[in-house]
N, C-alpha and C positions, 0 to 999 in steps of 0.2 A: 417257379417259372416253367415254362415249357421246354422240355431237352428231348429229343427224339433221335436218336442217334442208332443207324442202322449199318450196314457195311455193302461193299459192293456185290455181294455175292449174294445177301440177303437183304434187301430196303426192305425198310417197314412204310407199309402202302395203306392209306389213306383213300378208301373210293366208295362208288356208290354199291347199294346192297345186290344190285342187278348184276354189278360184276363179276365173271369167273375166270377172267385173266388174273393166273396169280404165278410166281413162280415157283410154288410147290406142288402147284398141279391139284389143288384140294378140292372137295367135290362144290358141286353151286351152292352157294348161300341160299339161293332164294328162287328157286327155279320157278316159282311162278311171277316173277316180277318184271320176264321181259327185259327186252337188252337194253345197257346201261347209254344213257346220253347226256349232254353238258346242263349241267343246274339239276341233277338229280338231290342235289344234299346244299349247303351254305356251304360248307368249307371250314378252315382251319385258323384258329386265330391265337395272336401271341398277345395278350393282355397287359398293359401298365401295371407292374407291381414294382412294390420296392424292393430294391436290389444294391446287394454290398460294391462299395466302390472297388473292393478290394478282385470281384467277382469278373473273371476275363469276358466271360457271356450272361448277359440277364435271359436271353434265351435262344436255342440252340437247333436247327435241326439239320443234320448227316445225311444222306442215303435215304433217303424216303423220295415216295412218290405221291404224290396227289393227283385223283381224276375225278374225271365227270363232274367237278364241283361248280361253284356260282350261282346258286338258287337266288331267283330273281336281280340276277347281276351282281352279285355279293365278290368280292376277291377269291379266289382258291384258299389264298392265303394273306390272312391280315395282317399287319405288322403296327403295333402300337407300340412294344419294349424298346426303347435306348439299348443297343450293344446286342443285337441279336445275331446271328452268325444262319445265314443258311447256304449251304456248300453239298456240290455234287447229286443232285436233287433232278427231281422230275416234275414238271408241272403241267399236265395236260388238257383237252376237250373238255375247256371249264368254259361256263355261259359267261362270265364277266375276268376283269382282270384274271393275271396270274397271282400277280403279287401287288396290292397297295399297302403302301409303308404311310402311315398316318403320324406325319408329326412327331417321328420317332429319328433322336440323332445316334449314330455311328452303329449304323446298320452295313451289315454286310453281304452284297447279294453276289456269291462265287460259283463259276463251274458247272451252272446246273441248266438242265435242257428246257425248254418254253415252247409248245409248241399247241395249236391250233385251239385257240383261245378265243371267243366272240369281243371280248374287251382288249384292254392294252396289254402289252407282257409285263410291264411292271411300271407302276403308275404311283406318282410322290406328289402327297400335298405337304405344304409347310405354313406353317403358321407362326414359328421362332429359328433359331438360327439352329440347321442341322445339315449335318454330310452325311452320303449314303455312298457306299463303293460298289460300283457295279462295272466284274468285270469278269473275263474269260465264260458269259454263258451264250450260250445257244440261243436264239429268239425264233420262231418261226410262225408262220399265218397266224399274226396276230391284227389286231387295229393299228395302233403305233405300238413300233416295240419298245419306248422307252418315253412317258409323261411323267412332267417335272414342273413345277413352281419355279420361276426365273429365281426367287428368293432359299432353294436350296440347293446346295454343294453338293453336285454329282460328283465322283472321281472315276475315271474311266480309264482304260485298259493303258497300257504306253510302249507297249512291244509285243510283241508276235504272240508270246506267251500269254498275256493277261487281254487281249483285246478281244470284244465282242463281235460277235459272229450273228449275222440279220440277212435274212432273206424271205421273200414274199410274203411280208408285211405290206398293210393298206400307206401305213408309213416307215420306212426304214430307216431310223434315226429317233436324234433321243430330243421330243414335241418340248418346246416351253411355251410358257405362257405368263403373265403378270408383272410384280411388278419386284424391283431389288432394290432392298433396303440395305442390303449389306455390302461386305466385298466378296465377289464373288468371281471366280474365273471359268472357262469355258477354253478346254484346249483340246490338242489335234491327235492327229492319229489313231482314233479311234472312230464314235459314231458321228455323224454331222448332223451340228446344232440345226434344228429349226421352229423356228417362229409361228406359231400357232396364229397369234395375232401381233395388239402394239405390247412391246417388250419395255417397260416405263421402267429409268432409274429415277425412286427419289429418295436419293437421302444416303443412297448407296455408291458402291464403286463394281463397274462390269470392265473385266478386262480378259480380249480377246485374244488368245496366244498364238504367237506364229505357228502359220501352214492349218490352224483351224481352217475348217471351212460352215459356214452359215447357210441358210435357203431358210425362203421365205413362203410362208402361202401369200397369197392374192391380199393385198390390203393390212397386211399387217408390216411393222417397222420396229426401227429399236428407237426411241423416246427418249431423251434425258432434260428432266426439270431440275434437277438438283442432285449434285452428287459426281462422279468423276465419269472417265468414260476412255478406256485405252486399249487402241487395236494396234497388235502388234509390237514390234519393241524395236528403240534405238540400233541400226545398222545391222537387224532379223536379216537373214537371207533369205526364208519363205515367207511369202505373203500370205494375209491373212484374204481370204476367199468369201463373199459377200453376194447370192443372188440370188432367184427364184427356184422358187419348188421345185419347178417344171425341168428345170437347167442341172442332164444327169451326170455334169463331171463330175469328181471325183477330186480334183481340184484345178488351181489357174493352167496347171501345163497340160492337162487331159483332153486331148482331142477325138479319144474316143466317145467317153459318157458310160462310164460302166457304173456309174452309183444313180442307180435308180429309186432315189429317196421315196418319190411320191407311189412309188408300185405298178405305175398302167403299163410297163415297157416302152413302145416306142406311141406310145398315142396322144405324146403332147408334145410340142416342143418352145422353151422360153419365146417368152416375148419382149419389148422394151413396154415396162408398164408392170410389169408382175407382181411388182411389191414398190411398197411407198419408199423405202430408206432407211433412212438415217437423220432422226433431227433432232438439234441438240440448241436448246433455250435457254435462256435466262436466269442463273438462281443466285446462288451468294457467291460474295466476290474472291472465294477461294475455290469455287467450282473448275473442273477444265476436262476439254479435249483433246485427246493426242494422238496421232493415227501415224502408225508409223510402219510402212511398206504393206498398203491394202489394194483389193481390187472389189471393186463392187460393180456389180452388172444388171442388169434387167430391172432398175428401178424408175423410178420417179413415175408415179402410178399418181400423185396429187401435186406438187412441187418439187424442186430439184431430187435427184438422186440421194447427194449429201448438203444437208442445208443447218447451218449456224449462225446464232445468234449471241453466245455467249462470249462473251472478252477475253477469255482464256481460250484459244483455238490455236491447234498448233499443227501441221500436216507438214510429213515427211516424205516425199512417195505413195502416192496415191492415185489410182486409175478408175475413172470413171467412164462406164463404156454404156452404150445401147442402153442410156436413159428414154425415157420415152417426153422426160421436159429437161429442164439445163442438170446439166452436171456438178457443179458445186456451184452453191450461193452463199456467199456471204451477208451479213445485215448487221449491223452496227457490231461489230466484232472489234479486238482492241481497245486500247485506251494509250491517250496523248503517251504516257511513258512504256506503255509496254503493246507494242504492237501485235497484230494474229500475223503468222508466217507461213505462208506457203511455200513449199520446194519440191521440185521432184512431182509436178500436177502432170498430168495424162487424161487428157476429154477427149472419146472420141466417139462417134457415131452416134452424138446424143440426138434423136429425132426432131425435136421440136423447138428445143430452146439451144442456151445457149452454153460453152464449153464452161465458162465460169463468169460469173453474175455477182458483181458489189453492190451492196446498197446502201442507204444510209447514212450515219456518221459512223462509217468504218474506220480504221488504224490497221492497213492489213499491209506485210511487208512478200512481195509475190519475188520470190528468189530465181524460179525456171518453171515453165510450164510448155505445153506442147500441144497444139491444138488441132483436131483432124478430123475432117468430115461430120462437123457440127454444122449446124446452118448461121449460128454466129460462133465467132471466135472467143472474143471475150467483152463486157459491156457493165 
């Protein structure tokens, strides 16, 4: 397997043949080949091979640099090996990704610098069930600095020490997309989740941890056909933060706006409409819903903000604000013995519809609600 393990004083550097930035100072490689630029070479790739379980890294890289790389969009650096370790690293003015990790589980991406990239800083597709840890690096002018498959296991930073560090990125946070078949979580303190498009659970379990915060691009939602679905946790005291792209807190108590996920600065600001929601349908009859102390904003871009259909619904403190249609809807929710229960509802400023919306043959048990400057109350 690949081990490249260099030190801080010496990285072993990985670039194109144009360059004579080096740090021994050695003379030009190639002095007629003109100054080095992004996608001069493909880049550096960790290949699938078999590797002893007993082996702590199937492959390795320390202290090294990689530039100029990405010929015709390719990654800097590929990652195909289960259990590769890259720590303390440099990955620079490459024409595509820094890092795509290909279906490769319990990779580890630590400490290492990202910076002025034409692709993502580090970009995961998943095809089976894998973790990737990504945490204490640098990201900087990249696309998005962090794309991920909804169906793989990011782990991300959890204190000062290991959290990621993003600035003027096109996106500053870590993009999902697809669909989760597994169990998978998504927690705080780190980069803020967002929604690329519709975020579909079937078959899986997405559970959202207090003080996460989420944003949305334009038309995209979180979907669940089948499979569980939990924001928040029993009697959390940070809420779980739910709203558009555009919308630059940082979270619910932020009245500045210092997390400028989308990159423009100050050249947009949320609307009621931004993103569709939250909807949660119909599947087997062990499926459910549990929301417990959330705040979602700037939805309802096609129907209510949060809208359910499924018998198992359960909300505990929940705010819906600045939908642009009703704010929670129910539809045949419940059943004779086991009712959906609302407590702790907050609708307020929804534009068009209504604070909360029953339909159907519901079984919904409505404990406290509070309704403010909707144009209907409740219906």
């Amino acid at each position: 397997f690949l081990e490249a393990i260099g030190t801080e004083e010496e990285p072993i550097i990985f670039t194109s043949l144009a360059d004579d930035d080096n740090p021994i100072e050695a003379e030009r490689t190639d002095p007629g080949s003109g100054d080095p630029s992004a996608g001069n070479w493909i880049g550096l790739s960790v290949p699938e091979v078999v590797c002893s379980g007993s082996a702590e890294y199937c492959g390795q890289l320390e202290h090294v640099e990689i530039r100029y790389a990405g010929l015709q969009g390719q990654p800097s650096l590929s990652i195909e090996q289960q259990r590769t370790l890259l720590r303390n690293s440099v990955i620079r003015d490459g024409a595509g990704p820094a890092i795509g990790i290909e279906d490769a589980d319990d990779v580890q991406i630590l400490d290492n610098e990202i910076e002025n990239m034409l692709g993502d800083g580090i970009a995961i597709e998943a095809d089976s069930s894998i973790e990737t840890t990504i945490q204490g690096n640098r990201i900087v002018n990249t696309e998005r600095a962090v794309s991920a498959e909804a169906d793989a296991q990011v782990v991300l930073g959890t204190d000062e020490a290991t959290r990621n560090e993003v600035e003027d990125n096109q996106t500053n946070g870590i993009v999902v997309s697809g669909t989760v078949r597994r169990q998978r979580n998504w927690t705080p303190d780190d980069l803020i989740w967002v929604l690329e498009d519709r975020i579909s659970i079937d078959g899986g379990s997405l559970q959202i941890a207090p003080g996460a915060v989420v944003k949305s691009e334009l038309e995209a939602s979180i979907s669940l056909s089948r499979g569980s679905i939990l924001i928040g946790e029993p009697d959390a005291e940070r809420p779980v933060l739910l709203t558009g792209l555009r919308d630059d807190v940082c979270g619910v108590d932020d009245e500045v706006g210092d997390c400028d996920t989308n990159g423009d600065g100050e050249a947009s600001t949320p609307l009621p409409g931004d993103w569709i929601g939250i909807t949660l349908s119909k599947g087997n009859s062990g499926d459910k819903t549990i929301i417990n102390n959330a705040v979602v904003r700037y939805a309802g871009a096609n129907e209510a903000a949060v809208a359910s259909d499924m018998a198992w619904t359960d909300i505990d403190r929940l705010v819906v604000e600045r939908s642009l249609t009703d704010g929670l809807l129910l539809t045949d929710v419940g059943t004779v013995s086991r009712a959906a229960t609302v407590k702790g509802l907050v609708a307020r400023d929804n534009r068009l519809g209504t604070g909360l919306r029953i339909l159907g043959d519901s079984y919904a048990t409505i404990l406290s609600a509070v309704f403010t400057a909707n144009p209907r109350s409740i219906e």
